[in-house]
N, C-alpha and C positions, 0 to 999 in steps of 0.2 A: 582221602582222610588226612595224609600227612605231606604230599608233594608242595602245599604253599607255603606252611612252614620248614620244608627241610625236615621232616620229622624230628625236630626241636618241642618240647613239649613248652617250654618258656616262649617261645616264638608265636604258637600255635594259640596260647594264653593271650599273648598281647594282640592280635589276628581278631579272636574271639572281641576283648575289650574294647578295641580300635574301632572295629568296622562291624561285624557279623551279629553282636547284641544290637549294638543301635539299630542297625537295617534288620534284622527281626521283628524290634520293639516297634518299629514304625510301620511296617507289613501289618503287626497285627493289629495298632491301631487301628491303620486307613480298613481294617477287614470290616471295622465294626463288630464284635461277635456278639453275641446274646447267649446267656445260658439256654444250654438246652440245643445249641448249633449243633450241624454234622459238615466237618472242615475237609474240605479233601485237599489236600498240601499235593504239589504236583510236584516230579523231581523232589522227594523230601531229601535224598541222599544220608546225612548222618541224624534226621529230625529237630534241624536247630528250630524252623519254626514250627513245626506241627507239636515236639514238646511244650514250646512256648503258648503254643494254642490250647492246649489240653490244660494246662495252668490255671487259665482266663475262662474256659468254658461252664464251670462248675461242675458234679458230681454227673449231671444229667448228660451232659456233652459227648458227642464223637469226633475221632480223626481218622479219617481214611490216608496213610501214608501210601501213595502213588511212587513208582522210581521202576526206571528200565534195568536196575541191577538189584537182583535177587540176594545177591552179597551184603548189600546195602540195607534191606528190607529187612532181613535176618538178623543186621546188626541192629536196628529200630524195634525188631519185636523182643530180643533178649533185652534192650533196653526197659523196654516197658514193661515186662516179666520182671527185670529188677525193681521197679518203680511201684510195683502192683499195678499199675493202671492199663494190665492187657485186654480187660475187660471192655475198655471204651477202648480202642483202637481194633483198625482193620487194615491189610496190608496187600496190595493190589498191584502186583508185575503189569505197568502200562506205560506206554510213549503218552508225552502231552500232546500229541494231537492226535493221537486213536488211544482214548480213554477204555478201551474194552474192561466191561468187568464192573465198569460205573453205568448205573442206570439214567435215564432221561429222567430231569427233575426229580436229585433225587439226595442233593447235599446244598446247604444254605448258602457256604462259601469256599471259595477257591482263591489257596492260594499259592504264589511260585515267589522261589528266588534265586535269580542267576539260573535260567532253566530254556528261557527263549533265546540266549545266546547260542543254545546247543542242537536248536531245531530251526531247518531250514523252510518248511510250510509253518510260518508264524501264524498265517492269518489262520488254516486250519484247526492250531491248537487252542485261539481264542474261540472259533466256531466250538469245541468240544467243553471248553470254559462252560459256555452259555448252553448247549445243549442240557448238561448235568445237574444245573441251578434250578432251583425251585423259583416259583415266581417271588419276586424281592431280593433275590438273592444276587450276592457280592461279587467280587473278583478283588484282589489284593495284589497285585505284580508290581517285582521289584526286580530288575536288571540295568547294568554297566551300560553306557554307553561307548562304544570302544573307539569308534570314527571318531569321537570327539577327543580322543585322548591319548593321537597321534602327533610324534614330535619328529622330524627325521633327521635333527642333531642330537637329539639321545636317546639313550637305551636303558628303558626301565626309570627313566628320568636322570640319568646322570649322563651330562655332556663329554661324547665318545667323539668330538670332531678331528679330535690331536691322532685318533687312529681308527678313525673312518672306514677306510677300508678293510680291517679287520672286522671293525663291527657289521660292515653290509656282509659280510662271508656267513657270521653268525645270525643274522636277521634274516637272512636267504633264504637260512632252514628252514626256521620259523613261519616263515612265508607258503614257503613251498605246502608244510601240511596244513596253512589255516591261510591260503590266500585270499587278500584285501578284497574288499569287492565281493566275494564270492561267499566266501568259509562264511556261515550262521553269525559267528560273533562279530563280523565285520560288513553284514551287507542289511544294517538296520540302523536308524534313529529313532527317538521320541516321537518324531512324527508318523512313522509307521507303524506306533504301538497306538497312536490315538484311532489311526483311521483301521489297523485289524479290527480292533473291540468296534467303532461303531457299523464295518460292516456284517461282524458277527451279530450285532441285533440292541447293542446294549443303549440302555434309552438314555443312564447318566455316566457322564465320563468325564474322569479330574484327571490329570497329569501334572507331578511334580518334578520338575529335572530340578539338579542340583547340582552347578558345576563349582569345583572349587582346581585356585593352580597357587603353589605357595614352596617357597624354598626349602628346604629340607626336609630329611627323611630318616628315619630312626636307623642308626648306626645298627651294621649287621656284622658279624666277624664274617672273613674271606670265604671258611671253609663251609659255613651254614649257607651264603650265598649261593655256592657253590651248587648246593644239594635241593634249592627251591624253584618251583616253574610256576608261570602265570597260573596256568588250569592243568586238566587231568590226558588233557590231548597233546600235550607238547614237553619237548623233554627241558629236563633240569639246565642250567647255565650252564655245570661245568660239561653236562654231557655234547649239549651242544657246540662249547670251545675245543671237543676234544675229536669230533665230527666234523667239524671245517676250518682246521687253525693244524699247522705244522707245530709242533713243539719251540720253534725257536718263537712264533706267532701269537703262540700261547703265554709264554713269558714277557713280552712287549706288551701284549692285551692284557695282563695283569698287573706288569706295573705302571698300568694308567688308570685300570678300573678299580683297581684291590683299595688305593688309597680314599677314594669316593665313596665309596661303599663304606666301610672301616668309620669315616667321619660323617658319614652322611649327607655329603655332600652333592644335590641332586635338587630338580624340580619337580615337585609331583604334583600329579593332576590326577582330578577325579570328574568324573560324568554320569551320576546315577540318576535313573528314574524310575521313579514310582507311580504305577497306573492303578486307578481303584474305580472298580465301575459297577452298575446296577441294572439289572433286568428288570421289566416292568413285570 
């Protein structure tokens, strides 16, 4: 809930506006939905789409909110308790690729985001996609491409080569608990996401990647920096400076990175794609 923005709630706002509305809005687009759908959001986590779904569905509509954290689920149905809309919602402790609890053909459409970076049997979560679908029925997948939006002269997009070696101490870490190759967010492309869905059974299949790489990046103060991490598996910058960096280490690595950051000074790249596919 709070580790991408530092638990910055102005941070968290601009997170939202930036990135997380649009890539919702587009999710729900490519979903196609029709009043009257039953939505099963897989990974809903805090329900940015499955709210967004329940919006667009009309009075008749369901959402089934899917998530391996109970925590999560709890937070989404006291949501919808506030919202009155508990009525149409349903709340289902499941992994995306063992849907337990979801029936065979038995929700219109399926949707995820940022959810197959976190699962290593990809291909099996799209089998569980198709399994659950009625005939007609959708799929809406939206995830980062990460291999695509590796640089190894900088860090987080700002050029670390003036102290290099400092930074491989801190990227080490990082490595060690999501190594390249291996770790879920790092051992897929676009083209693995086309060929899951078509051996999962799906008869039409669009893929839209979207790469963009552009100079700068919205100034952050030191100490917010400090307190944000990529995902929910890896720890915050400053934790990790303070885990492979001596204290005199730490002061060199910050009067190189503090300034960059502060101005915004950085390349940033993005690699999203969005899969939308159809059972016969």
């Amino acid at each position: 809930m709070d580790a991408r923005s530092g638990g910055d709630p102005a941070a968290r706002e601009r997170l939202l506006t930036e990135l997380l509305y649009p890539v919702r809005d587009t999710v729900i687009d490519k979903a196609k939905l029709r009043p009257g759908d039953t939505v099963l959001d897989v990974g809903a986590g805090d329900g940015l789409i499955a709210f967004g779904a329940l919006d667009r569905l009309g009075p008749s509509g369901q959402v089934i909110f899917s998530d391996i954290s109970q925590d999560l689920l709890d937070h989404c149905r006291a949501a919808a308790a506030a919202e009155g809309q508990l009525d149409r919602c349903r709340f289902v402790l499941a992994s995306a690729d063992s849907l337990t609890g979801i029936a065979d053909a038995s929700v219109d459409v399926v949707t995820t985001r940022s959810v197959l970076i976190y699962v290593k049997d990809k291909a099996a979560a799209l089998r569980e996609f198709y399994r659950v679908l009625r005939t007609g029925g959708r799929i809406s997948v939206f995830e980062p491409i990460n291999v695509l939006m590796h640089d190894p002269d900088r860090l987080s997009g700002y050029d670390i080569t003036p102290v290099k070696p400092l930074a491989a101490k801190v990227t080490a870490l990082y490595e060690s608990i999501q190594p390249p190759g291996d770790d879920p967010m790092l051992d897929f492309d676009e083209r693995d996401l086309v060929r899951y869905a078509e051996l999962a059974g799906f008869a039409e299949i669009d893929l839209e990647l979207r790469v963009t790489v552009k100079n700068g990046k919205h100034p952050v103060p030191w100490d917010l920096a400090l307190r944000m991490s990529a995902n929910p598996l890896v720890p915050s910058l400053g934790e990790a400076m303070q885990r492979t960096l001596s204290p005199q280490e730490i002061t060199e690595f910050t009067a190189h990175l503090k300034p960059l950051v502060e101005s915004g000074t950085a390349r940033e790249r993005h690699a999203l794609a969005y899969l939308a596919a159809a059972r016969d």
